[in-house]
C-alpha positions in Angstrom: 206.5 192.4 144.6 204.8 195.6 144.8 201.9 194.0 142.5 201.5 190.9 144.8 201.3 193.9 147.4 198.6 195.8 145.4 196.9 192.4 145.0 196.7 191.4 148.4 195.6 194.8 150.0 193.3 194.5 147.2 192.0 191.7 148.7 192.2 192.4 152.2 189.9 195.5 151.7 187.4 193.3 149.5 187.1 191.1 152.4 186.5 193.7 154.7 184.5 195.4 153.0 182.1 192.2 152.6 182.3 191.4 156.3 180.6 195.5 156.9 178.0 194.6 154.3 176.6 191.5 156.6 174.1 192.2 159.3 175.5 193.4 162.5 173.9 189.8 163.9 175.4 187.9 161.5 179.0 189.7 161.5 179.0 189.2 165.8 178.5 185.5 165.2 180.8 185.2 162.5 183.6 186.7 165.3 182.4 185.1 168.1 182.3 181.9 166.4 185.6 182.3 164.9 187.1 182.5 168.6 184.8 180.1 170.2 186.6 177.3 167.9 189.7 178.8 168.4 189.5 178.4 172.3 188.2 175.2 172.0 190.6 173.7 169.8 193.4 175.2 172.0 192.2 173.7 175.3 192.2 169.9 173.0 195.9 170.5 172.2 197.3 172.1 174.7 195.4 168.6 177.4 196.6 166.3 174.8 200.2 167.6 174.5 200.7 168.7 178.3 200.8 166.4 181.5 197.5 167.0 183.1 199.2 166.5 186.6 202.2 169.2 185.6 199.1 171.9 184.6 197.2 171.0 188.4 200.6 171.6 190.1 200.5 175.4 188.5 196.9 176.0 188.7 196.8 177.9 192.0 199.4 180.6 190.7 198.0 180.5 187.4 195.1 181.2 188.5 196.2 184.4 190.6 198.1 186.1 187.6 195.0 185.0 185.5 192.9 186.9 187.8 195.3 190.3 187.3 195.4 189.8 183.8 191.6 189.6 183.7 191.1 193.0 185.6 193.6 194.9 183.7 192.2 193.4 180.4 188.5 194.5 181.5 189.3 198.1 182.5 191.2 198.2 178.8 187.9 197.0 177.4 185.7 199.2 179.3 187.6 202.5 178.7 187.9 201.3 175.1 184.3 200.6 174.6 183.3 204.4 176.1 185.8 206.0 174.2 184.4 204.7 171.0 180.7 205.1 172.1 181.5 208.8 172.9 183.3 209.5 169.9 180.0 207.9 167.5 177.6 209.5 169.7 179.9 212.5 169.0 179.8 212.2 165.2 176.1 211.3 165.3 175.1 214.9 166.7 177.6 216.6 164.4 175.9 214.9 161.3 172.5 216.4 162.6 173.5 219.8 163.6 175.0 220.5 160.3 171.6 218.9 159.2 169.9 221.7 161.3 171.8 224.7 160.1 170.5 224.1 156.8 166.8 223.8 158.1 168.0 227.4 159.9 169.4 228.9 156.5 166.9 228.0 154.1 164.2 229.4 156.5 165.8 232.2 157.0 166.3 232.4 153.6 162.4 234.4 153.5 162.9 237.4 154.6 165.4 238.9 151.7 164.5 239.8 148.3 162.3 236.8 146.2 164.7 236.2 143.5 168.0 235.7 146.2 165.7 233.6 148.1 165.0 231.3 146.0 168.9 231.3 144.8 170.0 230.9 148.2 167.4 227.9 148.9 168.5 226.1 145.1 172.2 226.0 146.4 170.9 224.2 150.0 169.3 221.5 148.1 172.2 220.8 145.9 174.5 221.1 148.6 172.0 218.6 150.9 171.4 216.3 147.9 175.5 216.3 147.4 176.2 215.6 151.0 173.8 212.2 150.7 174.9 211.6 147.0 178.4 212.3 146.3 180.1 212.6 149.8 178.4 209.8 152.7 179.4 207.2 150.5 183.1 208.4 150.6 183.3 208.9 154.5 184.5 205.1 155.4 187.5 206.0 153.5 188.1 209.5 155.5 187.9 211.7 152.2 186.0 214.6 150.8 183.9 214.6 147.6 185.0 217.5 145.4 181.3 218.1 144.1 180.0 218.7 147.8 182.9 221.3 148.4 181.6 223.2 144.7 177.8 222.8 146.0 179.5 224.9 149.8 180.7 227.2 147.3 177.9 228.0 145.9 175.7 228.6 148.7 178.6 230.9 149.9 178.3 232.6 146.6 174.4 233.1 146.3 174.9 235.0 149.9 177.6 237.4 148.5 175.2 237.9 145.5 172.3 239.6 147.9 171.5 242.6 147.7 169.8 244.1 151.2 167.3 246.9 151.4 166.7 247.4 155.0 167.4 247.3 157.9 165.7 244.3 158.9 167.8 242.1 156.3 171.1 243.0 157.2 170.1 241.7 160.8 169.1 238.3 159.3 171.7 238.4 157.0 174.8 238.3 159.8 172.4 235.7 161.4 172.8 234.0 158.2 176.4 234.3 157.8 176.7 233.4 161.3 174.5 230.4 160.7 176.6 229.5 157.2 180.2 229.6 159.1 179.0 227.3 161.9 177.7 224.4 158.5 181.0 225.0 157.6 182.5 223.8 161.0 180.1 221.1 161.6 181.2 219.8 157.7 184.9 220.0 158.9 184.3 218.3 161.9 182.3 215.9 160.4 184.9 214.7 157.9 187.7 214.8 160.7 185.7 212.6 162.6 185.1 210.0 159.7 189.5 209.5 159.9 189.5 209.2 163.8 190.2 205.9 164.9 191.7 204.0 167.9 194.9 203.0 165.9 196.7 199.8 164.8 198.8 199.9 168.0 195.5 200.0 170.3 194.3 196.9 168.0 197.1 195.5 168.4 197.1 195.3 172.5 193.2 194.8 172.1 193.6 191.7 170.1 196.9 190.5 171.7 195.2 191.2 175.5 192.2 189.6 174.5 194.1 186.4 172.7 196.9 186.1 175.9 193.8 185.4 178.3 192.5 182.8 176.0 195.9 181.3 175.6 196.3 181.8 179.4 193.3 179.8 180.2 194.2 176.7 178.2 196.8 175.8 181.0 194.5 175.5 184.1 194.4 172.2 185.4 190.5 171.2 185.3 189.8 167.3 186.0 186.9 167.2 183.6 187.1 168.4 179.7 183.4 169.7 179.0 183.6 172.1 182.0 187.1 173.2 180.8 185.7 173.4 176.8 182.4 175.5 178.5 184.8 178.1 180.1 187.0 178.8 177.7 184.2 178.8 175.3 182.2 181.5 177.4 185.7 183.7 177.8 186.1 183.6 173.9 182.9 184.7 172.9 182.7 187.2 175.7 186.1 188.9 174.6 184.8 188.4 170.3 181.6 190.4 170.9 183.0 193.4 173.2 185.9 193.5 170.3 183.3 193.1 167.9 181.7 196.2 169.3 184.8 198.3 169.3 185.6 197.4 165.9 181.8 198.6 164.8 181.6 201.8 166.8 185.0 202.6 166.0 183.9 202.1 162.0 181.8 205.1 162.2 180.8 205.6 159.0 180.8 201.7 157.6 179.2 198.3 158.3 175.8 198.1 159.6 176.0 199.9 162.9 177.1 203.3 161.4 175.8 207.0 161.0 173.8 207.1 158.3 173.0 210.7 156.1 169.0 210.2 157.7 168.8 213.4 159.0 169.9 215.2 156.2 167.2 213.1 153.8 164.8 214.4 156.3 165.9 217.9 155.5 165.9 217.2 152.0 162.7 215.9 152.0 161.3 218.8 153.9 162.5 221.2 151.8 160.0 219.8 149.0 157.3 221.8 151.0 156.7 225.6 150.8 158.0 227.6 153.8 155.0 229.5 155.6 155.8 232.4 157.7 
């Protein structure tokens, strides 16, 4: 049993991790689709199997608790959809700032002594280079990479190796430290925001809320089928892409609409030229 388990989770997350490989395009019409036919098919069953006269008899209070249902469905969907916007903006600007404190450090970097200089700057590429290398690829899973953590530890460590001779350096070096401890919180944050997600109980009520209107809709008594297959089409796909949407902001750090390490290549790359002062 627990190797049929393994299997399957196996497979689940091989699936899943297909479906966040396909465009964002693609993915949305896969969704949308997928409901669109299950809407459609519903509606066909559900006129076939059910008295069309016993569904017109119900249609005016159906149609009121539809209406109820509909509003307290969109307001979940709307809170939902800025909570997870907020929350990827959120990550987004963390990602850069810590991408900025390194621009900061190894700038700053100038004014002590040549040989910790040039320490100090060798430990922010490795550390930059270990972040887009050894760590990004590990944030849909919500972990660390053990390399990046060595590379912090060694910028730390070519600071507590300087030597200051005046004045003006121990100024910029408490900037520096200053500057090093605030990397160190964007990093943390950045990596506590790669586990934050709505939660299986919020997809559950997403899904279920979205699928009960669906259901819901199958019941009303229209005379004619195309206008009846239209609507419930046009309800599907409107619930598939907002879930869709959730599902991709909500995914941080995976499938095609995700933070990617850009700004830190940036930084990387710009370290490649010499630092005029």
């Amino acid at each position: 049993m627990r190797i049929k388990s393994l299997f399957v989770n196996s497979a689940r997350m091989d699936i899943i991790q297909y479906f966040e490989t396909l465009p964002w395009v693609f993915g949305a019409a896969i969704t949308v689709a997928f409901f669109i036919l299950f809407s459609i098919v519903g509606v066909i069953v559900v006129r076939r199997l059910v008295n069309f006269e016993y569904l017109k008899a119900h249609h005016d209070v159906a149609g009121y608790v539809f209406n109820n249902l509909g509003v307290l469905y969109a307001v979940l969907l709307a809170f939902t959809v800025v909570n997870v916007q907020q929350r990827f903006d959120k990550i987004k600007e963390i990602s850069e700032i810590e991408a900025s404190y390194l621009v900061d450090l190894y700038r700053d970097a100038e004014v002590f002594p040549p040989k910790y200089a040039q320490d100090i700057r060798d430990s922010i590429k490795k550390y930059a280079q270990s972040v887009i290398e050894d760590e990004w690829d590990l944030m849909p899973l919500g972990i660390f990479s053990k390399t990046t953590i060595q590379s912090l530890k060694d910028v730390w460590a070519a600071y507590y190796r300087v030597e200051l001779e005046t004045k003006k350096q121990e100024i910029w070096y408490a900037e520096s430290i200053n500057k090093l401890n605030n990397l160190t919180n964007t990093r943390l944050a950045r990596l506590v925001g790669s586990r934050e997600s709505l939660g299986i109980e919020m997809w559950i009520l997403l899904i279920l809320g979205g699928l009960t209107l669906i259901i819901f809709f199958w019941f009303f008594g229209l005379e004619s089928l195309i206008p009846h297959l239209l609507m419930a089409a046009i309800l599907a796909a409107a619930i598939a892409f907002l879930l869709f949407l959730i599902y991709s902001l909500d995914t941080a750090f995976s499938g095609t609409l995700k933070v990617t390490p850009e700004s830190m290549e940036r930084v990387l790359q710009g370290f490649n030229y010499p630092i005029t002062t």
